[in-house]
C-alpha positions in Angstrom: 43.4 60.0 296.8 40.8 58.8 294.5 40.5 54.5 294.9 40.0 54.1 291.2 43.5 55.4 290.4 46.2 52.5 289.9 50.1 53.2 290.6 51.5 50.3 289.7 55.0 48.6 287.7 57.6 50.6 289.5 60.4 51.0 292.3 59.3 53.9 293.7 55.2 55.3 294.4 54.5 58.1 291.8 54.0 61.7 293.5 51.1 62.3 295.3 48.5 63.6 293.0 46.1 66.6 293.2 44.5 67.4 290.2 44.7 64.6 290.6 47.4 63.7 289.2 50.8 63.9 288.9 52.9 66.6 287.6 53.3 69.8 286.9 54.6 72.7 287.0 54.9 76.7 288.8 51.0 77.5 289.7 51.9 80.9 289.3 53.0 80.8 285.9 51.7 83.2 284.1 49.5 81.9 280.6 52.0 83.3 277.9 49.7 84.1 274.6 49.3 81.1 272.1 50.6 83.9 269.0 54.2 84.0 270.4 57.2 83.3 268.0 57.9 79.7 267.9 60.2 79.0 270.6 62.7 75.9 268.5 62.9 75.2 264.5 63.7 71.5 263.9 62.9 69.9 260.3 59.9 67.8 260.7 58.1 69.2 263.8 55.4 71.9 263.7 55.2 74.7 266.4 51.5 74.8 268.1 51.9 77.0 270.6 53.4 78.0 273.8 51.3 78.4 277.7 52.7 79.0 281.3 56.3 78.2 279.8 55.7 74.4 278.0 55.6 74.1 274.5 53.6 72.1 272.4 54.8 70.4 269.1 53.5 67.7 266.5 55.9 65.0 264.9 55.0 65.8 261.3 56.0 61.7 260.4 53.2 59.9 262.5 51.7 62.9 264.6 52.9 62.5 267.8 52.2 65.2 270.4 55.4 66.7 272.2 55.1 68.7 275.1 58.3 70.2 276.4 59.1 72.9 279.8 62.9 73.5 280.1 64.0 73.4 283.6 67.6 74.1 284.3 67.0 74.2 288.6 69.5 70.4 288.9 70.9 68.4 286.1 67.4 65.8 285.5 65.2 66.0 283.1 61.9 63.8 283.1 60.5 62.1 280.2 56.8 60.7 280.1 54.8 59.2 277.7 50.9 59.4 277.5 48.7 56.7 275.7 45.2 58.0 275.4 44.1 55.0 276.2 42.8 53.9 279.8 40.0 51.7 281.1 37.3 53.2 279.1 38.5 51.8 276.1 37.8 48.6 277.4 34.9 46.4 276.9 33.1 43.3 278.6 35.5 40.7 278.6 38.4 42.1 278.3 38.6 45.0 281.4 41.6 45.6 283.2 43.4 44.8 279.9 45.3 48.0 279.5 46.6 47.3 283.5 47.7 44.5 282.5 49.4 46.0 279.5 51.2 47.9 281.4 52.8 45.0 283.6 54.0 43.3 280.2 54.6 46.6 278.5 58.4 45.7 281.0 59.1 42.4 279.4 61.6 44.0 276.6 61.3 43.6 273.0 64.2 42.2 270.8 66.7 44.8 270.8 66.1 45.8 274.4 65.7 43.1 277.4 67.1 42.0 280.1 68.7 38.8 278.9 70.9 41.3 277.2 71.6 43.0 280.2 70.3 46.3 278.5 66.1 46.4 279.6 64.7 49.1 280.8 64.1 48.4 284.3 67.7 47.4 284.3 68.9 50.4 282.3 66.9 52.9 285.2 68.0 50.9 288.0 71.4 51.6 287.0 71.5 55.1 286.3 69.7 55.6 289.6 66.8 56.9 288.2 63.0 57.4 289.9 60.3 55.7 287.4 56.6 54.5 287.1 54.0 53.9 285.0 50.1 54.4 285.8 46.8 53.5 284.4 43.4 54.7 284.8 39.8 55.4 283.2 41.3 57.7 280.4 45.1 56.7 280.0 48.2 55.0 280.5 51.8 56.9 280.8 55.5 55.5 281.5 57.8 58.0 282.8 61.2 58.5 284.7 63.3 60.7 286.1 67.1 61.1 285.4 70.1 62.2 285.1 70.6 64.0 281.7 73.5 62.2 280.6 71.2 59.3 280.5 68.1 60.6 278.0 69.2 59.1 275.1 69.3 55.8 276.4 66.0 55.9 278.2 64.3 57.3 275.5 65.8 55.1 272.9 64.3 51.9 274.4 60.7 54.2 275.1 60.5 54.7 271.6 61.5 51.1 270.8 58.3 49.5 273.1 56.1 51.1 271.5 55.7 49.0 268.8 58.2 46.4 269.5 57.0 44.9 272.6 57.1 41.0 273.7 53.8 39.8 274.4 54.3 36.2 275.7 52.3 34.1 277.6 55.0 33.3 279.4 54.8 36.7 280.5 50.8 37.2 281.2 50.8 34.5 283.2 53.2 35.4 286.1 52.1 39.3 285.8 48.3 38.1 285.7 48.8 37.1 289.1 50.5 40.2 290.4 47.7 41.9 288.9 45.2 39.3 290.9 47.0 40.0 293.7 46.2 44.1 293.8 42.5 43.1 292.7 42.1 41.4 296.1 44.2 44.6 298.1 41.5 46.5 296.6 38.9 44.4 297.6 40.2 44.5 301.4 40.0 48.3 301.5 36.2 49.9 302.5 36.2 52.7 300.1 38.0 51.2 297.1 35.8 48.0 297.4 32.5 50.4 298.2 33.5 52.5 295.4 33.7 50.1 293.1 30.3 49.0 293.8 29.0 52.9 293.3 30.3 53.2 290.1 28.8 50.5 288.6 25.9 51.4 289.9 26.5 55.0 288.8 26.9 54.1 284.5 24.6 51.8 283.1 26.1 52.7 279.6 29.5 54.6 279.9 32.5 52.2 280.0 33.7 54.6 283.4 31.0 51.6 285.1 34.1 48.8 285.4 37.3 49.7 287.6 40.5 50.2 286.0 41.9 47.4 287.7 39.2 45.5 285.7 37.0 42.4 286.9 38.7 39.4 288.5 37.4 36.7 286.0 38.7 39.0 283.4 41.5 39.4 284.4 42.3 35.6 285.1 40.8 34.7 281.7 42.0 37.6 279.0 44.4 36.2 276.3 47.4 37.0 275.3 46.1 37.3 271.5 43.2 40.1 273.2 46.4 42.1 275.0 48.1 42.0 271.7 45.4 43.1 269.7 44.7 46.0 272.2 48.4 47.1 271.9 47.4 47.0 268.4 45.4 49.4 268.4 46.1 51.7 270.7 49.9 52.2 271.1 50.6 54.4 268.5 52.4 58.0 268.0 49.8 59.4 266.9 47.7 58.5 270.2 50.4 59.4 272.3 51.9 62.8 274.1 55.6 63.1 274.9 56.4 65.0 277.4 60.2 66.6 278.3 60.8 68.3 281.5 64.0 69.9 283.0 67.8 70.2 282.2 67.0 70.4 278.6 66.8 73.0 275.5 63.4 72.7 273.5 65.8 72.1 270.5 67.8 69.4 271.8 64.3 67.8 273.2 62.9 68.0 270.0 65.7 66.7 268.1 65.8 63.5 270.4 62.7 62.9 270.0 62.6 63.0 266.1 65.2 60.8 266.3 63.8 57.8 267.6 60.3 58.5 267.2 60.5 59.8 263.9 60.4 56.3 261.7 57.7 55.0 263.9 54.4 55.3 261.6 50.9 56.4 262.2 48.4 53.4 263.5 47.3 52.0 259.8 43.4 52.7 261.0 42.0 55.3 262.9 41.9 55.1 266.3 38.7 53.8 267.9 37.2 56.7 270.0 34.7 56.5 272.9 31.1 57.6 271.4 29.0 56.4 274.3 27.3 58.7 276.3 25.5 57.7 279.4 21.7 58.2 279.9 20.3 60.7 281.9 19.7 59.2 285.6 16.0 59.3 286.3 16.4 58.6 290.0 18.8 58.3 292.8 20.1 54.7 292.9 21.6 52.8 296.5 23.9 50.1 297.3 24.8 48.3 300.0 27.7 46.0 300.5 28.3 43.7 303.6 31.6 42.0 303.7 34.6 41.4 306.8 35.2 45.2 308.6 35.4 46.7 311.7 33.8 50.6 310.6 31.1 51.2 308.2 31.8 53.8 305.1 28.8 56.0 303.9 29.4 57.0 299.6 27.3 59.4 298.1 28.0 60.1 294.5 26.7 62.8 291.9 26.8 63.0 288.0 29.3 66.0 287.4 30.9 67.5 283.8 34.1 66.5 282.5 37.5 68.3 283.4 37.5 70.9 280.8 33.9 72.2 281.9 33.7 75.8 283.0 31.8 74.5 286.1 35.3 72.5 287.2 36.7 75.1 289.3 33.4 75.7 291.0 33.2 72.3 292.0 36.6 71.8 293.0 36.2 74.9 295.1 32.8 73.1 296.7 34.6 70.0 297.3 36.9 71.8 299.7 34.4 73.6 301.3 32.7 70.7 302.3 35.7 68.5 303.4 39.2 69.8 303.7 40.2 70.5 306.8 38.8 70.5 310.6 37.0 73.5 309.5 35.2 72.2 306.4 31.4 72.0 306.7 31.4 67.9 306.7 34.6 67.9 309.7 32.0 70.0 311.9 28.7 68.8 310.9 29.8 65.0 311.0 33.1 64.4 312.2 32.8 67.0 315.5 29.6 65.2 316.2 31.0 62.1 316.3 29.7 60.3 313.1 32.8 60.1 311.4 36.2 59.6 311.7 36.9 61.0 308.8 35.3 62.4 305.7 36.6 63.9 301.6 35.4 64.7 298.5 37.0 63.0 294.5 36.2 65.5 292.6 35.8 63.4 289.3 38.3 65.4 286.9 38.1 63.4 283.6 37.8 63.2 279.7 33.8 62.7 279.8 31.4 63.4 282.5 32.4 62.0 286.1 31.2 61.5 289.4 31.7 64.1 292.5 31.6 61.8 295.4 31.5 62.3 298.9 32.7 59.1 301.6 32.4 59.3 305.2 33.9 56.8 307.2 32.1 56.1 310.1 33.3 56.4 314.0 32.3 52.7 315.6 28.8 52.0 316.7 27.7 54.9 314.1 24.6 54.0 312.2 24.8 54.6 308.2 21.4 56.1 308.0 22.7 58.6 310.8 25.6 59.8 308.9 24.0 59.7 305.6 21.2 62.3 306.6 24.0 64.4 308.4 25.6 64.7 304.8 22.4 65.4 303.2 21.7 67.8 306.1 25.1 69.6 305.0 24.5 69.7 301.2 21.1 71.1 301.9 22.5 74.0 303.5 25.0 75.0 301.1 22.1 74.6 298.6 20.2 76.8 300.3 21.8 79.0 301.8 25.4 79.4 300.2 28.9 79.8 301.4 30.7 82.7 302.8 33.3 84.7 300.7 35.6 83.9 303.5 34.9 80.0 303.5 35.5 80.7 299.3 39.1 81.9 299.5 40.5 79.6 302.5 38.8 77.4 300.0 41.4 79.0 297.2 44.3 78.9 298.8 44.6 75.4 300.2 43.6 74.7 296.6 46.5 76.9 295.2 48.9 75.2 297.9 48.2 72.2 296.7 48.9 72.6 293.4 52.0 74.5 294.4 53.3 71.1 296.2 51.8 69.5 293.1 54.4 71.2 291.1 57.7 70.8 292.8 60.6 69.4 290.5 60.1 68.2 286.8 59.2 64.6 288.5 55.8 66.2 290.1 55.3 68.3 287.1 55.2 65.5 284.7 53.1 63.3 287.2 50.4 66.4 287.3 50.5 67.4 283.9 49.7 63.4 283.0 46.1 64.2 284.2 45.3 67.2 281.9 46.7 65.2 279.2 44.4 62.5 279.5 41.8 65.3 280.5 41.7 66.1 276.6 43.3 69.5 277.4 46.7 70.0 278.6 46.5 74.0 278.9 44.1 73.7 281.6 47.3 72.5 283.7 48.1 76.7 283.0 45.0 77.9 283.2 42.8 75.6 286.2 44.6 77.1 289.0 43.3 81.0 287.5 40.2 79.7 287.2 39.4 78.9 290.8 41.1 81.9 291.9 38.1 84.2 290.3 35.0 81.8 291.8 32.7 83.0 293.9 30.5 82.4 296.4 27.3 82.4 294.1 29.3 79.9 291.6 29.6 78.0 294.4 25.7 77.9 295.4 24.9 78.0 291.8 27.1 74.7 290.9 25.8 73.2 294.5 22.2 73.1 293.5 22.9 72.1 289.6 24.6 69.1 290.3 24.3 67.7 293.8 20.9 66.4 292.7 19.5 63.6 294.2 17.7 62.5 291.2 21.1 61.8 289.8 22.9 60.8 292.7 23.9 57.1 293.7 24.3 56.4 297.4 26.7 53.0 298.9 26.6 51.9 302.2 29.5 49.7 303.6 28.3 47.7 305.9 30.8 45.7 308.2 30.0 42.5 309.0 32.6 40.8 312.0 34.0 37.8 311.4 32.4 34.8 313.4 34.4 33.8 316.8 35.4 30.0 316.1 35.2 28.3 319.6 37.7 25.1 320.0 35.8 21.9 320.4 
């Protein structure tokens, strides 16, 4: 699981995520035409098209995106929505601001809190219900999943946060803390704290340089007049996708959620978008970070495309090559040796170009420089001299397993789905999956030597350092 994503604010861990993501739905869904009849007709919602079996709509009133995927399988339905807003909307000063959001985005608002008896968190704890909300570079969502009978109430106080929402200091305070508090996890764990380090190493320009999590002095020091202004800007229908999945008719989803997103208007200025692009790397770039361990950690990341690239299923097809299982290239060239105790691949899948990174974490006594050149070693020969068609489809179909896990029940489809969203194309969720089954073992090469470049790779060594024995006078 990629370190820079967040779970966080909820009673239960989202889904495991491969696309990285959270949910979605049937990988063998076949992509029904965009042309098709519209499947619903409600007064004030425009039909956009329909893929693999979800539906896409606009809220005429304030353009809201709806995405909806009947499921009739068990009497739930889950209901998410995405803010395309994430850490990369922040800058200096105020990172980690749309985590921290997120903490006070369950404080209630007038109508709804828990005072009343009626907030959410005490509305979903009631009802039974499995919730969560996420951040991370390019979004923030709030979703649960429930019984059907209790949509209307869930949804109701949704809508009602979105522009409604305490923001107290009171509040920050307390949840600035909690939000200290997984700062410092983070910082305990090798590859999340070493990862950290390569990314900011990684963007000079790009706003993907800071984590999501954000920096600790601002995250100590942001106001609450900074988080309210952010809100201010960004939590809006019109930058926001609704998503419906299960026991549900598109109708009825639609109709619920004219009704109480329907009066909520568009933001009053246009949304700011993300126009940075980050300068072409020159050079390879290194780290190092010493710090309290027991096993080193070797990170070698490369400047990859965005998500919706064509070159995506290539990569993600490399990725597994190199490190998914005992028989990936990395297991036998490095962990069979002895260098590593374990090794993957994040295969960056986001708005604007990513990094592909590569971490091995090293068996005791291993030497960094050892394991880094065994990588290398490994790259070069895929470079060089390709993969196997056989190595391409075992490749395939652990890929299309995992997305087949990826996809069971409407919780795991919404979590998945979340990630195409915020991808800036939610129709790759249908599509992806076709994609990497028609790769090849030249796209693979070819993608190999275009983008695992040293000249645009950054390298971070963790280095552990152990902690001083204190001898009693």
């Amino acid at each position: 699981m990629n370190p820079r994503l967040l779970f966080c604010l909820a009673l239960l861990t989202a889904p495991a995520l491969r696309a990285e993501a959270c949910p979605s739905c049937a990988s063998e869904a076949p992509a029904a035409p965009a042309s098709i009849a519209a499947p619903a007709s409600v007064p004030g919602v425009t039909f956009i098209q329909t893929l693999g079996g979800i539906s896409e709509f606009n809220l005429d009133a304030n353009g809201l995106q709806i995405l909806v995927l009947p499921d009739h399988s068990a009497p739930v339905v889950t209901f998410m929505v995405t803010y395309h807003v994430g850490s990369r909307n922040e800058v200096m000063g105020t990172t980690g601001a749309t985590h921290l959001l997120e903490h006070l985005m369950f404080k209630g608002t007038e109508t709804f809190n828990r005072a009343k008896g009626n907030s959410i968190d005490q509305l979903l704890e009631r009802v039974g219900a499995t919730y969560n909300a996420t951040t991370w570079l390019d979004r923030t969502n709030y979703f649960a999943n429930l019984g059907k009978d209790h949509l209307d109430a869930y949804v109701a106080i949704e809508s009602d946060r979105m522009r409604n929402l305490w923001l107290r200091e009171s509040d920050r305070q307390p949840e600035m803390t909690v939000v200290r508090n997984e700062f410092e996890i983070g910082e305990n764990s090798p590859i999340q704290a070493l990862d950290k380090e390569i990314n900011a190493a990684a963007y000079f320009a790009h706003p993907y340089h800071h984590p999501t999590i954000g920096w600790r002095s601002d995250i100590e020091k942001v106001s609450i007049d900074k988080l309210r202004e952010f809100y201010n800007t960004f939590y809006w229908p019109n930058n926001a996708t609704a998503t419906v999945i299960g026991d549900i008719s598109v109708t009825d989803a639609l109709v619920l959620v004219k009704k109480y997103y329907g009066a909520i208007p568009r933001a009053p200025q246009p949304i700011p978008q993300v126009t940075t692009e980050e300068p072409a790397q020159t050079g390879p770039r290194r780290v190092t970070l010493k710090r309290a361990g027991r096993l080193g950690v070797v990170g070698i990341a490369f400047k990859t495309p965005s998500a919706r690239h064509p070159d995506m299923p290539a990569l993600q097809v490399l990725g597994s090559i190199l490190t998914n299982g005992k028989n990936s290239r990395l297991y036998r060239g490095l962990t069979d040796k002895n260098l590593t105790t374990n090794t993957n691949a994040d295969i960056g899948f986001f708005r604007d170009p990513a990094l592909t990174t590569f971490y091995a974490s090293l068996a005791p006594d291993v030497k960094p420089e050892d394991a880094e050149v065994a990588l290398l070693d490994e790259i070069y020969t895929v470079k060089m001299d390709g993969v196997t068609d056989a190595e391409v489809a075992a490749a395939v179909n652990q890929l299309m397993a995992a997305s087949a896990y990826a996809r069971d029940g409407a919780f795991a489809i919404a979590s998945n789905l979340n990630e195409y969203i915020s991808s800036g194309d939610w129709t790759l969720y249908v599509t992806l999956d076709e994609a990497i089954r028609k790769v090849t073992a030249a796209d693979v090469k070819r993608v190999a030597n275009q983008y695992l470049d040293e000249d645009q790779s950054t390298t971070g060594w963790f280095i552990p350092l152990s902690t001083p024995e204190i001898i009693a006078p």
